[in-house]
MARDOLO-784883 format. One record per residue (C-alpha): z, x, y; residue in one letter. Coordinates in pm, 1 decimal. Example, Ala and Ser with C-alpha at 12.3 -4.5 7.8 and 13.67 -1.06 7.14 Angstrom:
<atoms>
z  x  y  nufi
780.0  1230.0  -450.0  a
714.0  1367.0  -106.0  s
</atoms>
This chain:
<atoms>
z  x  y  nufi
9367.7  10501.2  13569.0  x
9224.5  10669.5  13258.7  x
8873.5  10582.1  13203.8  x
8807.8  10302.1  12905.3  x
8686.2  10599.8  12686.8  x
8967.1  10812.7  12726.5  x
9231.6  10539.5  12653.3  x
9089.3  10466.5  12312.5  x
9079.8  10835.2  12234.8  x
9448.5  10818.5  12314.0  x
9551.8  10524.1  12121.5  x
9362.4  10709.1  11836.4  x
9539.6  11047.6  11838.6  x
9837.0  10829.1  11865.8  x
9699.6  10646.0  11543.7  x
9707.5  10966.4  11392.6  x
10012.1  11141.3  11489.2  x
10195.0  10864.1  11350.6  x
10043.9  10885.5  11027.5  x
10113.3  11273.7  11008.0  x
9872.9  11383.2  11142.8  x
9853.2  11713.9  11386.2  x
9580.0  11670.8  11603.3  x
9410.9  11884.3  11877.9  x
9158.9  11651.3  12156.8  x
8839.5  11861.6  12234.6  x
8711.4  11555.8  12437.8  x
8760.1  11709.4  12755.3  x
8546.7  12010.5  12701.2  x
8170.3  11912.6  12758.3  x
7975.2  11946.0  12585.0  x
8098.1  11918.6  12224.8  x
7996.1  11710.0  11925.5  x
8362.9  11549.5  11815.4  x
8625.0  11463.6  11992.3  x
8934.5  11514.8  11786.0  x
9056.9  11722.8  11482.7  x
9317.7  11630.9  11297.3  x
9480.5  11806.9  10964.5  x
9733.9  11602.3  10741.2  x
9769.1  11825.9  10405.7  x
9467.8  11946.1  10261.1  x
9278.6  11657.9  10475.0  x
9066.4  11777.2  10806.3  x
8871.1  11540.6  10989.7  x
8654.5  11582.5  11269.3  x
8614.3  11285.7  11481.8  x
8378.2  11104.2  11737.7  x
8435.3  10823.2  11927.7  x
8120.7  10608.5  12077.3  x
8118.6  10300.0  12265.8  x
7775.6  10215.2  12084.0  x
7667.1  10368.7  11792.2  x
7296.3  10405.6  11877.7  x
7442.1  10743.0  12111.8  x
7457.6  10899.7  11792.1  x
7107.3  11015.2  11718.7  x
7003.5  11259.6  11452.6  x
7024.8  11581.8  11625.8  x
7398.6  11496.7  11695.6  x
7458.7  11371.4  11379.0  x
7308.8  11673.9  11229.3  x
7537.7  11882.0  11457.1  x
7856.8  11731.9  11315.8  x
7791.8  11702.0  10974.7  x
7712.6  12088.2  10994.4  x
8060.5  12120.8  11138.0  x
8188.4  11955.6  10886.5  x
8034.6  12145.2  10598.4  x
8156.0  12478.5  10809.3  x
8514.6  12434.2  10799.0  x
8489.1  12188.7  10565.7  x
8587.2  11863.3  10713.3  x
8542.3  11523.7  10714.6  x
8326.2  11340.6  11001.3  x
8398.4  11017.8  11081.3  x
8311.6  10842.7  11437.1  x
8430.8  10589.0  11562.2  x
8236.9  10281.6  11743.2  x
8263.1  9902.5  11904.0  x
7915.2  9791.0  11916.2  x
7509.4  9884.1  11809.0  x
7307.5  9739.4  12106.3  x
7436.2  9379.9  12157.4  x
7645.7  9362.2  11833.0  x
7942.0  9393.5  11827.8  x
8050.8  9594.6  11484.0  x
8271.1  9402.4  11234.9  x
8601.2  9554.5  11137.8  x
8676.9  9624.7  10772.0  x
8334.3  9761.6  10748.9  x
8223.1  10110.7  10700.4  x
7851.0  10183.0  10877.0  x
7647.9  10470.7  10837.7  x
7361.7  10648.2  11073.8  x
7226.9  10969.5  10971.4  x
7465.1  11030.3  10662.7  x
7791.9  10973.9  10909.2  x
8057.2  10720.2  10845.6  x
8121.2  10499.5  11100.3  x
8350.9  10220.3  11155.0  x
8605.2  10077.9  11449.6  x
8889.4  10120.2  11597.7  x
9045.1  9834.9  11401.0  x
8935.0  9953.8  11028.4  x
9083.8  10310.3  11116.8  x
9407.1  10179.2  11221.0  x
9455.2  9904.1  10935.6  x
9371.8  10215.1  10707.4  x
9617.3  10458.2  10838.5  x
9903.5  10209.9  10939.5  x
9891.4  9982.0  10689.7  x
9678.8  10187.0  10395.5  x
9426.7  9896.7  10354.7  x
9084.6  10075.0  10285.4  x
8771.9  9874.0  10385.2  x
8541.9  9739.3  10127.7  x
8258.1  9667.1  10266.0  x
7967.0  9895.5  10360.5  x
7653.0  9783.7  10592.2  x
7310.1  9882.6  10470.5  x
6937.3  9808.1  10588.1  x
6938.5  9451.4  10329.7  x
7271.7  9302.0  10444.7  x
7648.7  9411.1  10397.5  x
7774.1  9521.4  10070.0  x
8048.9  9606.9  9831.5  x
8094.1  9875.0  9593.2  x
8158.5  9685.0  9241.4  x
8383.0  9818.4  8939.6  x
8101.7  9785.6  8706.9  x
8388.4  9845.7  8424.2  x
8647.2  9601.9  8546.4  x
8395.6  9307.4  8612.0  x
8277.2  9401.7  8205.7  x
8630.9  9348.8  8097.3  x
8725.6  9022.2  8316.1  x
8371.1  8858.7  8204.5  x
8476.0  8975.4  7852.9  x
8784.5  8821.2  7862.7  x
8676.2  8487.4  8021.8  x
8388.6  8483.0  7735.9  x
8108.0  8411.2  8005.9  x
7771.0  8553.5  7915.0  x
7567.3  8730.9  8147.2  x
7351.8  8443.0  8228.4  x
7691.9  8215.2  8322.5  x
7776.7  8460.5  8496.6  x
7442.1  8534.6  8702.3  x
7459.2  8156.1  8720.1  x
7777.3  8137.9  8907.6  x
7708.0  8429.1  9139.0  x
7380.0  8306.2  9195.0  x
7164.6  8587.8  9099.8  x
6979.5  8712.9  8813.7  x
7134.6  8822.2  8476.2  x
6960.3  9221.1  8523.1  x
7160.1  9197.4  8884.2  x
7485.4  9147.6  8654.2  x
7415.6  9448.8  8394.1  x
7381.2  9659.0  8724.0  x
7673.3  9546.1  8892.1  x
7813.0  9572.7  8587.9  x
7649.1  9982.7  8588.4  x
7861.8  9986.7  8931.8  x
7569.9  9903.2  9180.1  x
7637.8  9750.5  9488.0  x
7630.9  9361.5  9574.4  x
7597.7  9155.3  9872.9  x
7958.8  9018.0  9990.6  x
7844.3  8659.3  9941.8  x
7771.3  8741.4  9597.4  x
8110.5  8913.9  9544.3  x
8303.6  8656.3  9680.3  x
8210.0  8409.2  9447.8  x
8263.1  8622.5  9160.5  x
8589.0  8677.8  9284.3  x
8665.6  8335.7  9357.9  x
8594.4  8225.5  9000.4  x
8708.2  8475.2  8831.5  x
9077.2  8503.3  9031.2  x
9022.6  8867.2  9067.0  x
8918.3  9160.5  9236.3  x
8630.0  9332.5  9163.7  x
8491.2  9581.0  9430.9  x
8579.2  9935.0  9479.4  x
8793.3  10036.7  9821.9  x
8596.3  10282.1  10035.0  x
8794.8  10591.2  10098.4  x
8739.5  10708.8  10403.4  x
8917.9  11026.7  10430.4  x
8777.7  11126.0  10053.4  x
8629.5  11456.9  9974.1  x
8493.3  11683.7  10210.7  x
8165.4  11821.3  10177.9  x
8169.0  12205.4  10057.9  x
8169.5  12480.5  10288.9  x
7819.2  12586.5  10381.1  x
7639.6  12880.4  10188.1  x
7432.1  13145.1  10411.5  x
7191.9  13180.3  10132.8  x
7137.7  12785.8  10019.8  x
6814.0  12779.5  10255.9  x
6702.5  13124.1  10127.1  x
6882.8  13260.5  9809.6  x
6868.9  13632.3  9786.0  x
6826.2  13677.3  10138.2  x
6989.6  13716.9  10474.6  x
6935.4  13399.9  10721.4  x
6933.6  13536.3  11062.9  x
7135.6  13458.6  11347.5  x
6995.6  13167.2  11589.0  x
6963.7  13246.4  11965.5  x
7173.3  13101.9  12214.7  x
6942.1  13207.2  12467.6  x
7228.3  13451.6  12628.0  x
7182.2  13813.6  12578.8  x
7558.0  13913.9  12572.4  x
7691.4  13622.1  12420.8  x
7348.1  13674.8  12097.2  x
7475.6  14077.8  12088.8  x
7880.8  13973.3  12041.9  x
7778.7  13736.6  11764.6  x
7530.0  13979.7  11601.6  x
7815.5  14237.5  11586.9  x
8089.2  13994.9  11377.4  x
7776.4  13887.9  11169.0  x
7767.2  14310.7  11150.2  x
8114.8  14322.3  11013.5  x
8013.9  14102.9  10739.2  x
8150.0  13808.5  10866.3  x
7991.8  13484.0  10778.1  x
7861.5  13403.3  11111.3  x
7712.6  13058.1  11239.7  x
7584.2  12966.6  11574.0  x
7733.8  12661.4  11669.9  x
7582.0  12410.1  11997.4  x
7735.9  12135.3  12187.1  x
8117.9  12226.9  12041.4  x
8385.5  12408.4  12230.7  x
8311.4  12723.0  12042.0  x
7960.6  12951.4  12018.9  x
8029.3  13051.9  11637.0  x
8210.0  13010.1  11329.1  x
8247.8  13271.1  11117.2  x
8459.2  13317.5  10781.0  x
8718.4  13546.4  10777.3  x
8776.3  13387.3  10506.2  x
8987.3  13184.6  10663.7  x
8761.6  13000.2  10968.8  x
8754.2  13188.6  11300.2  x
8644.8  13058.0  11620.2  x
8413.0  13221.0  11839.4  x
8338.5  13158.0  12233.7  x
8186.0  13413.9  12468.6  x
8184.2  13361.3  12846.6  x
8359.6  13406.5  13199.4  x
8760.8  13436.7  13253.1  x
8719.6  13095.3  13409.9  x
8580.6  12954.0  13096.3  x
8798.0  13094.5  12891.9  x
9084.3  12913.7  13126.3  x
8937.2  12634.2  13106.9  x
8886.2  12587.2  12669.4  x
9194.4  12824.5  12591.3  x
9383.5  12514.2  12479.6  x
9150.4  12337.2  12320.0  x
9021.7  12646.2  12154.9  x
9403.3  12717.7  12056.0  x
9451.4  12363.8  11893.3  x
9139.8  12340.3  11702.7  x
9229.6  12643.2  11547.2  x
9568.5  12531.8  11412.5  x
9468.3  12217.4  11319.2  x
9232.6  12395.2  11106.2  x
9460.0  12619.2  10931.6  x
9225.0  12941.9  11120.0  x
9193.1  13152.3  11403.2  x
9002.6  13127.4  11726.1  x
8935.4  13380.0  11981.5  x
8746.8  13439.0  12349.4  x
8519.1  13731.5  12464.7  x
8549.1  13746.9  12800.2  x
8260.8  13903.5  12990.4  x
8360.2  14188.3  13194.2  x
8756.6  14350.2  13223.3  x
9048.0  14158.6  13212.0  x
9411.1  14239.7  13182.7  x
9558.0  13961.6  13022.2  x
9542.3  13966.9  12594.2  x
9553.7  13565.1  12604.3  x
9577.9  13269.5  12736.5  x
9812.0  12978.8  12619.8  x
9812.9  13138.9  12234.4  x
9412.0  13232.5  12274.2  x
9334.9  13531.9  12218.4  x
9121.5  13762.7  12461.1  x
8919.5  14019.1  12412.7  x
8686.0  14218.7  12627.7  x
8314.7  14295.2  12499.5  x
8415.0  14701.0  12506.2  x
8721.2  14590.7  12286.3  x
8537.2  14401.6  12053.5  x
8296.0  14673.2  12045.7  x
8543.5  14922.2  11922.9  x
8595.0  14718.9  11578.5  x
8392.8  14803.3  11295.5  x
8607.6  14616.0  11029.4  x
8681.9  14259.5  11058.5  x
9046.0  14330.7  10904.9  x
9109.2  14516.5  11186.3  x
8938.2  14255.8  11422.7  x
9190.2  13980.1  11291.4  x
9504.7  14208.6  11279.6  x
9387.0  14261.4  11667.9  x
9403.8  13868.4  11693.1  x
9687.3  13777.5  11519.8  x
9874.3  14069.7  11783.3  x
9775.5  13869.2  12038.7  x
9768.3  13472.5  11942.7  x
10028.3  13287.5  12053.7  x
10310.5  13053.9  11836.5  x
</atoms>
């Protein structure tokens, strides 16, 4: 029998696919920092799924959000408890700067297109308020800011800001709604925009960052050369891949032993369609196949022989697969 962990990543690729999504599962290659990627349209998402959130500790969720700002995509994982709680569905949490919410909220969102509206913070749970609709209803009711601050319980300055589209506990909301007959809170979009694609120079404008070791010899030279080419190189850790580079388009990059490259080739493969790219596997020492399972192979010597990274993708595209 699967293992609990893998079922739910399978009823979520399933949650996906049926709401258009193509998807490609990395889960099975350890280690790597999401589990799925999934394209629908313009929309990529990288995605994580925890049993308890408090796995997810900043140097992972720094990891993933720098994924996501490489391809670009959005992050999202997706988690049952923190600790002892249990999280609450139709909420959206965050740790670290990544969205977070369950099973349930992702499936009500993609089968059914209800967005959550709540969001958890440190002072309680919250919802987003349409400062300008709540102006116009309280207009049109003729309440003054102090009736209304009365009603909701709060202060009138906690009206003008709700009213500037600041946030406001649920409690508070729901009794503004209830009077009022309305709704008043913003949905939360949880596939929305995703972050830009990174900038080499944003940590050091007007100069070259270098490359970061990955403490192999071979594998640092192979990535040094496509940074070389003028490639747009990143070292990646924990994902299925060493580096991504820009081609423009985003290229894949994974260095290691035949057996290796066996063993990700279809992962590797499906993460690059999904993301619209290219991926590819330098394999350490001769080998006579060209790919594996639409991956392309290349030796280091190959590799080596490029110079131009047009030439270096017409080489790939030769050999990837359909």
């Amino acid at each position: 029998m699967p293992r609990t962990r893998e079922r739910r990543i399978e009823r979520i690729r399933a949650q996906l696919e049926r709401a258009g999504f193509y998807v490609a599962d990395s889960h099975s290659v350890r280690p790597s920092s999401f589990d799925l990627a999934a394209r629908r349209d313009a929309t990529l998402l990288l995605i994580k799924v925890l049993k308890n959130i408090d796995a997810l500790d900043a140097e992972e969720a720094g990891r993933l959000l720098e994924l996501g700002r490489l391809f670009p995509a959005i992050v999202l994982v997706i988690g049952d408890a923190s600790g002892a709680a249990t999280l609450d569905p139709g909420v959206v949490y965050t740790r670290y700067g990544v969205p977070i919410v369950t099973e349930e909220t992702l499936q009500e969102y993609l089968d059914k297109a209800v967005p959550p509206f709540l969001y958890a913070s440190p002072g309680g749970t919250f919802a987003r308020v349409d400062g300008d609709r709540l102006r116009v209803l309280r207009g049109e009711r003729g309440l003054s800011l102090g009736a209304l601050a009365s009603i909701a319980g709060v202060s009138r300055r906690a009206i003008q800001l709700y009213e500037e589209g600041a946030g406001a506990e649920w409690q508070v909301v729901a009794r503004i709604e209830e009077y009022l007959g309305e709704a008043v809170v913003r949905p939360i979009d949880l596939f929305g925009t995703a972050p830009r694609r990174a900038d080499p120079d944003d940590d050091a404008p007007g100069e070259d960052r270098p490359l970061a070791s990955t403490g192999d010899e071979l594998r640092d030279g192979v990535l040094q050369q496509l940074d070389g080419m003028g490639l747009e190189v990143t070292v990646t850790v924990r994902a299925p891949f060493d580096a991504v580079a820009r081609t423009p388009d985003v290229l894949l990059a994974a260095v290691g032993s035949l057996r290796t490259a066996l063993h990700r080739a279809e992962v590797l493969h499906g993460i690059a369609r999904v993301a619209e790219g290219h991926a590819m596997f330098i394999v350490r020492g001769g080998s006579h196949r060209t790919s594996i399972g639409g991956l392309p192979l290349l030796t280091v010597s190959e590799l080596r022989r490029h110079r131009d990274p047009d030439e270096l993708l017409d080489e790939i595209a030769e050999r990837e697969g359909p």
